[in-house]
Structures are given as C-alpha cells and as structure tokens.
C-alpha positions as CSV (number, residue, x, y, z in Angstrom):
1,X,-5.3,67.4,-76.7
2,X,-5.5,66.3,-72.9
3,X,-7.2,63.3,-72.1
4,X,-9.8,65.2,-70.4
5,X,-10.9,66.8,-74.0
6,X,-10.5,63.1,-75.7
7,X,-13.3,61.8,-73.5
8,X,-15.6,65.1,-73.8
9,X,-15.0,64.8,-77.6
10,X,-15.6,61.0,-77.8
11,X,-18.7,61.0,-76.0
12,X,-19.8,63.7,-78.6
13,X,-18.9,61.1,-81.2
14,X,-21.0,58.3,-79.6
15,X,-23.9,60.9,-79.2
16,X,-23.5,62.0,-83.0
17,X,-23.0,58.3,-84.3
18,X,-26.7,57.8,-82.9
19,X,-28.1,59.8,-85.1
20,X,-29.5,58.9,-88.6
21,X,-26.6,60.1,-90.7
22,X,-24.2,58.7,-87.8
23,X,-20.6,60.0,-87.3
24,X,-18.8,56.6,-86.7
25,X,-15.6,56.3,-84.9
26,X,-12.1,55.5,-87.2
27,X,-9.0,53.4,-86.0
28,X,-6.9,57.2,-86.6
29,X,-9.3,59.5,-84.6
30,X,-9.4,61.7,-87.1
31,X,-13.1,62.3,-86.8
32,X,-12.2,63.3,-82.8
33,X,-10.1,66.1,-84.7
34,X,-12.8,67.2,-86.5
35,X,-15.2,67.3,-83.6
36,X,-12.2,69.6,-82.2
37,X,-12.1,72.0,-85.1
38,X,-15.6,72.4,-85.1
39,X,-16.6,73.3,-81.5
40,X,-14.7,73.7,-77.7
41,X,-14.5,70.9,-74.8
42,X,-16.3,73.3,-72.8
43,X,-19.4,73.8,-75.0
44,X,-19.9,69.9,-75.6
45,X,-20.4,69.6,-71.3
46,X,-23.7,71.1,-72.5
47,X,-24.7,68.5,-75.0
C-alpha cells in the first residue's frame, strides 16, 4: 500500500472513529487493512 493510500485510508479511519460505534485506530494497522478490503483509495476522495 503506497503512502498515498495509507493517508486516504487513515483519514477514513479518523472520519469513522467519530461516529457512535467508532472504528478506533490499533498499534498493527490492521483496521487500515480492513478499510482497504472493504472499499478503493479512489472512492474514499469522495467521503
């Protein structure tokens, strides 16, 4: 994952983790590989 896609997936994180249920970050990342599994870099510009 370029560094590029880390920050586009790690603002969608921040967004997420403000919501009630919250999607907190982890010391691993793993929940940035999640994000990635789930959706593309480009579609999260549009968040």
């Amino acid at each position: 994952m370029s560094e590029k896609d880390l920050e586009i997936y790690r603002e969608l994180q921040k967004h997420l983790d403000g919501m009630p249920v919250g999607f907190p970050a982890t010391e691993s990342g793993v929940e940035l590989k999640v994000l990635k599994h789930l959706s593309l870099p480009k579609r999260q510009k549009l968040l």
